[in-house]
C-alpha positions in Angstrom: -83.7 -139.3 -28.2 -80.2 -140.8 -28.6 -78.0 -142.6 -26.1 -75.6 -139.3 -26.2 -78.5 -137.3 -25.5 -79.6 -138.8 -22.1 -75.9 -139.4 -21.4 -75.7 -135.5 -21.4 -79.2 -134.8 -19.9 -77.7 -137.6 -16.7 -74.8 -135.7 -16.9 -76.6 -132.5 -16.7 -79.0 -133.2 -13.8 -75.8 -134.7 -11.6 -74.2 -131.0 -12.3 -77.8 -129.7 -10.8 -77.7 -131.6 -7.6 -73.9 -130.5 -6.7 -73.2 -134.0 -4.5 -75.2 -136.9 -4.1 -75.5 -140.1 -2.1 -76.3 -143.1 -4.3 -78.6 -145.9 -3.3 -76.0 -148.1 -5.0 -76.9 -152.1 -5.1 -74.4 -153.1 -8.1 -76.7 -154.0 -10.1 -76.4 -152.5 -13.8 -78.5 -149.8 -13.2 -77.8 -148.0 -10.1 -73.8 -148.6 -10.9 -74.1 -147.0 -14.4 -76.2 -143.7 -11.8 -72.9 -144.4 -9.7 -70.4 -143.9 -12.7 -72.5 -141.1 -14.0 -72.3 -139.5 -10.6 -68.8 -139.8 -10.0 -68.0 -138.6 -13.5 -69.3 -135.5 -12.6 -69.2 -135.1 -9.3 -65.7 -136.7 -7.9 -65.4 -137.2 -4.4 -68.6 -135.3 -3.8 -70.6 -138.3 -4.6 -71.2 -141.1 -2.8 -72.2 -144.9 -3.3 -74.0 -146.7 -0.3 -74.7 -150.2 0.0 -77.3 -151.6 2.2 -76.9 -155.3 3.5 -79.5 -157.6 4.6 -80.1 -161.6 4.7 -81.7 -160.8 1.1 -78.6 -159.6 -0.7 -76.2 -162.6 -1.6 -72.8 -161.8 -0.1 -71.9 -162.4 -3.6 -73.6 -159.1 -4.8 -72.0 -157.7 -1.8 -68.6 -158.5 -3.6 -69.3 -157.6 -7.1 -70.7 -154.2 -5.7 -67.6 -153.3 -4.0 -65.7 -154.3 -7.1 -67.5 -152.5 -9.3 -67.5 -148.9 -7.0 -63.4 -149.4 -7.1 -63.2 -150.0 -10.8 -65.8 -146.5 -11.3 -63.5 -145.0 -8.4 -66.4 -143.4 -6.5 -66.3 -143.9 -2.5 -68.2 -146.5 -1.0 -69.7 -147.4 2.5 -71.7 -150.3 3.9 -74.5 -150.0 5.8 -76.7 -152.2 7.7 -80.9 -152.4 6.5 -83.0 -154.3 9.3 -86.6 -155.3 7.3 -86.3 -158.6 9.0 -87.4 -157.0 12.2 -90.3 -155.8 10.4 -93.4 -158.6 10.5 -95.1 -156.2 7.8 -91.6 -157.8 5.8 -91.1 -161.0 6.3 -95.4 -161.7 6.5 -94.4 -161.4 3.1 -97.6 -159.7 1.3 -98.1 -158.2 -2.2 -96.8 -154.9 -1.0 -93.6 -156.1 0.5 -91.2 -154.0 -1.4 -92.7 -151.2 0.0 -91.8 -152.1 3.2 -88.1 -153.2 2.6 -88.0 -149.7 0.5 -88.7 -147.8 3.3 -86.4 -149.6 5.8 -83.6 -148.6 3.0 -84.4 -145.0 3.0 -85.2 -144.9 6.4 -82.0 -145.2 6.6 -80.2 -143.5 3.9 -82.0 -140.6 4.5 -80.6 -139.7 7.9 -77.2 -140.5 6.8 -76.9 -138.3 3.6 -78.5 -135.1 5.8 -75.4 -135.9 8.5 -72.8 -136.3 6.3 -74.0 -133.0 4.0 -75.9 -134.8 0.8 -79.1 -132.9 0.1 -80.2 -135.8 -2.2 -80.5 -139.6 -2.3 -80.6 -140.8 -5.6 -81.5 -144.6 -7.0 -81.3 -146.8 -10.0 -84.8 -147.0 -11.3 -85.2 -146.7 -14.6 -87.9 -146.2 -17.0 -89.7 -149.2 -17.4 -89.8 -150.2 -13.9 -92.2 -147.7 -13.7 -94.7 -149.8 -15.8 -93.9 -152.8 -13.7 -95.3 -153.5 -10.1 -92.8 -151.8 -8.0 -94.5 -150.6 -4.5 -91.0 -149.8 -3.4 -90.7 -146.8 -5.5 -93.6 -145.3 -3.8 -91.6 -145.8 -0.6 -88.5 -144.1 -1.8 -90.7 -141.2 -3.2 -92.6 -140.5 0.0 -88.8 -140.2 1.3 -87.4 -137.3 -1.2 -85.7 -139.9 -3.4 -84.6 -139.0 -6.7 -84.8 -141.5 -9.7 -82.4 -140.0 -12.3 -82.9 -142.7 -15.3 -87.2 -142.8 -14.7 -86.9 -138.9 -14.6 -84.0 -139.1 -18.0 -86.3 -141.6 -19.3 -84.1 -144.4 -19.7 -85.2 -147.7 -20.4 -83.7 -150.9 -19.3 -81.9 -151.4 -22.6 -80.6 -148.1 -22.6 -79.2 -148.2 -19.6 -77.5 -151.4 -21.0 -76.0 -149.5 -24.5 -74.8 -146.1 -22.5 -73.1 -148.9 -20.1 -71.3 -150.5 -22.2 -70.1 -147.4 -24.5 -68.7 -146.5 -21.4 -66.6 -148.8 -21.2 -68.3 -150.9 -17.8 -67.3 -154.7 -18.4 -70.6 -155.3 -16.6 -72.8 -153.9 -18.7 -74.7 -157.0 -19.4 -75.2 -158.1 -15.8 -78.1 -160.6 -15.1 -80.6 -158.5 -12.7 -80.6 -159.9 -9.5 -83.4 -158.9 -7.2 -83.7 -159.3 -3.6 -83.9 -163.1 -2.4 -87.3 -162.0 -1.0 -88.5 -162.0 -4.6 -88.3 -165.8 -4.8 -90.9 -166.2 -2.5 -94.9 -166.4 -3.5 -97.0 -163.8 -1.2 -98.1 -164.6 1.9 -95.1 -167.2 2.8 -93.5 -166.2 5.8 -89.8 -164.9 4.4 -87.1 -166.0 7.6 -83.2 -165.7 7.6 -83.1 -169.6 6.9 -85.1 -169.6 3.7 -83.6 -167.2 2.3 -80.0 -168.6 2.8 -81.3 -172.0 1.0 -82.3 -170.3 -1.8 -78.7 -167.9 -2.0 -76.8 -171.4 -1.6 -78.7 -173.0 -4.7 -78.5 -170.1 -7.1 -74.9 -170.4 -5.6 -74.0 -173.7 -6.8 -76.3 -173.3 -10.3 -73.7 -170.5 -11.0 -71.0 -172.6 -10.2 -72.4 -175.3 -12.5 -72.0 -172.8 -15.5 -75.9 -171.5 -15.6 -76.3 -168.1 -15.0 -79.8 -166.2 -15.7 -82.0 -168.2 -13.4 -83.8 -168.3 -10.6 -84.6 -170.8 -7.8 -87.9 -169.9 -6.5 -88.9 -171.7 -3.1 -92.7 -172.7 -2.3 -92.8 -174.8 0.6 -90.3 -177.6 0.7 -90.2 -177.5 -3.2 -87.8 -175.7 -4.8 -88.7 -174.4 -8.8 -85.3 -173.8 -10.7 -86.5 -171.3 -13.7 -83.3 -170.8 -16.6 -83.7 -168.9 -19.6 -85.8 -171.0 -21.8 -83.4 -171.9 -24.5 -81.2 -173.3 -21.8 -83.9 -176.3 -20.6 -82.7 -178.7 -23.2 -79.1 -178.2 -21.9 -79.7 -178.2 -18.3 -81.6 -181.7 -18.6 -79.1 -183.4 -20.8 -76.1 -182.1 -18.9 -76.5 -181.5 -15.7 -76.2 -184.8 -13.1 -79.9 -184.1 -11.8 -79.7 -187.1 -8.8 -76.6 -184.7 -7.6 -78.4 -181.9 -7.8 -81.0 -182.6 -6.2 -79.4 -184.4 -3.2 -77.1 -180.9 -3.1 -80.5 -179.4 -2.7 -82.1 -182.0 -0.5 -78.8 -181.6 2.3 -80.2 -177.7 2.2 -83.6 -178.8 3.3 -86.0 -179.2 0.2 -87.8 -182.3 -0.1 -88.8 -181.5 -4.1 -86.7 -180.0 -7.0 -88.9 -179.6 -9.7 -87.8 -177.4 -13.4 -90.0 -175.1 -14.8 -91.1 -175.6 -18.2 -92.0 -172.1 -19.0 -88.8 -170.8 -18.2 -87.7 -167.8 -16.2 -89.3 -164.5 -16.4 -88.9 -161.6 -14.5 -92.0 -160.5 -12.2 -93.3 -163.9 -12.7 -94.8 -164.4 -8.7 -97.2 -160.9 -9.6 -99.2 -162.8 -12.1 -101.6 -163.9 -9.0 -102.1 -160.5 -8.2 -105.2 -158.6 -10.1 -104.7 -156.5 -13.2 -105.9 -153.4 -10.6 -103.0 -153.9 -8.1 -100.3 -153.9 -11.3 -101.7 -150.5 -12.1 -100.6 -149.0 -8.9 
C-alpha cells in the first residue's frame, strides 16, 4: 500500500471518530496523528500533553511549537508516576505503569470535555518491539491510528514530510526513564542529570544520542559513525568535569554505539514476545 493510501485510510478513520483527544508527546509520530486530526477534524480535535520529571522541558517546547505550527488546540496536563513505587522501582514492566498513569488521566478528561476517544502515536513496528505500555493504553479504550493503518516508522517519516512538517526527521526521544537499566530505583534527581547531559551534548552539536546512567557512571551512546568525531573533537577533560559537577563519578563512551531498545537485551526472548 502507498503513502497516499494510508494518508487517505488516516484521514478516513479521523472522519469515523467525529472529535478526538490526542495523546500528543511531539514526537514525530503522535504530531504527524495530531496534524492528521486537525486536518480533518478542526477545532473538534484536541492535542494533550502530559508533563512529568521524565519529559525534558525541551520536548515540552518543541511540542507546543509544533501544535501551533499544525494549528490544533493544545493543553498541558500534569501525569504523577513518580508517586507510583511500582514506577520508579523501575522493573521490566515499567512502561506499563507510566502508560496507565497517562491514560488514567486522559481518559477522564476527554469523557468531561465531550471526546469519545483518546487516540496515540504508536505505530506499526512498535508493535514488534517490547512496549508493555501499549497494553496499558489498550486496557483503557485507547485507539492507535498508525498500528491499526499499519504504518511503519518510516512511513510515518515520508507522509511527514510530504506534508510539509519541517520536523519530520525528528530524533525519537523517549522518556528519561528509558535511560535507566531495570531494577535502579528512577528519582526526580537522576533523571534531571541525565536531561542536563543530553542538554549540553545537543548544545555541543551531537544530536541522536543518548546518555544512559548506571550507578555513578554515565554511558554516552552516538550514532556509530559519529564515535570518531566525538573523540577527536570534543574537549573530553571538559566534558567530563561538566558531567562530574552533575554528580557522576565515571563518563565512559560506548563502543557499540546507540541503539534504540538497547537496556531490553537483558530481558528473555519470552518477555519480548509479550
Amino acid at each position: 500500500m502507498s503513502w497516499t493510501e494510508k494518508l487517505e485510510q488516516l484521514q478516513a478513520l479521523f472522519n469515523e471518530v467525529d472529535q478526538a483527544l490526542i495523546a500528543y508527546s511531539g514526537g514525530v509520530d503522535s504530531t504527524l496523528v495530531a496534524k492528521i486530526a486537525y486536518d480533518v477534524l478542526g477545532d473538534r480535535a484536541l492535542a494533550v500533553t502530559a508533563v512529568s520529571p521524565s519529559l525534558l522541558p525541551e520536548e515540552l517546547e518543541d511540542a507546543k511549537i509544533q501544535a501551533a505550527t499544525i494549528g490544533i488546540s493544545h493543553k498541558i496536563v500534569q501525569t504523577q508516576e513518580m508517586d507510583n513505587p511500582n514506577y520508579t522501582s523501575n522493573p521490566v514492566n515499567r512502561c506499563y505503569f507510566c502508560k496507565s498513569e497517562l491514560h488514567d488521566t486522559l481518559k477522564p478528561l476527554a469523557l468531561e470535555l465531550g471526546y469519545p476517544y483518546v487516540l496515540d502515536g504508536v505505530n506499526a513496528d512498535d508493535l514488534h518491539d517490547y512496549r508493555p505500555g501499549i497494553q496499558a493504553a489498550k486496557e483503557r479504550g485507547a485507539r492507535s491510528p498508525l498500528a491499526e493503518i499499519g504504518v511503519t516508522k518510516a512511513e510515518v517519516r515520508q507522509i511527514s514530510q510530504k506534508l510539509g512538517l519541517p520536523w519530520w526527521d525528528k530524533p525519537a526521544q523517549p522518556c528519561l526513564s528509558s535511560r535507566f537499566p531495570y531494577g535502579e530505583e528512577i528519582t526526580i534527581a537522576k533523571l534531571q542529570r541525565v536531561g542536563r547531559a543530553e542538554i549540553y551534548l545537543r548544545s555541543l552539536g551531537w544530536q541522536n544520542l543518548r546518555v544512559r546512567s548506571q550507578g555513578d557512571t554515565a554511558k554516552i551512546e552516538l550514532s556509530p559513525d559519529k564515535i570518531k568525531d566525538f573523540v577527536t573533537m570534543t574537549d573530553l577533560p571538559s566534558l567530563v568535569s561538566v558531567f562530574q559537577t552533575w554528580g557522576f563519578i565515571y563518563v565512559t563512551l560506548d563502543l557499540e554505539g546507540y541503539r534504540s531498545g538497547k537496556l531490553n537485551q537483558v530481558l528473555p526472548p519470552v518477555a519480548l514476545q509479550k
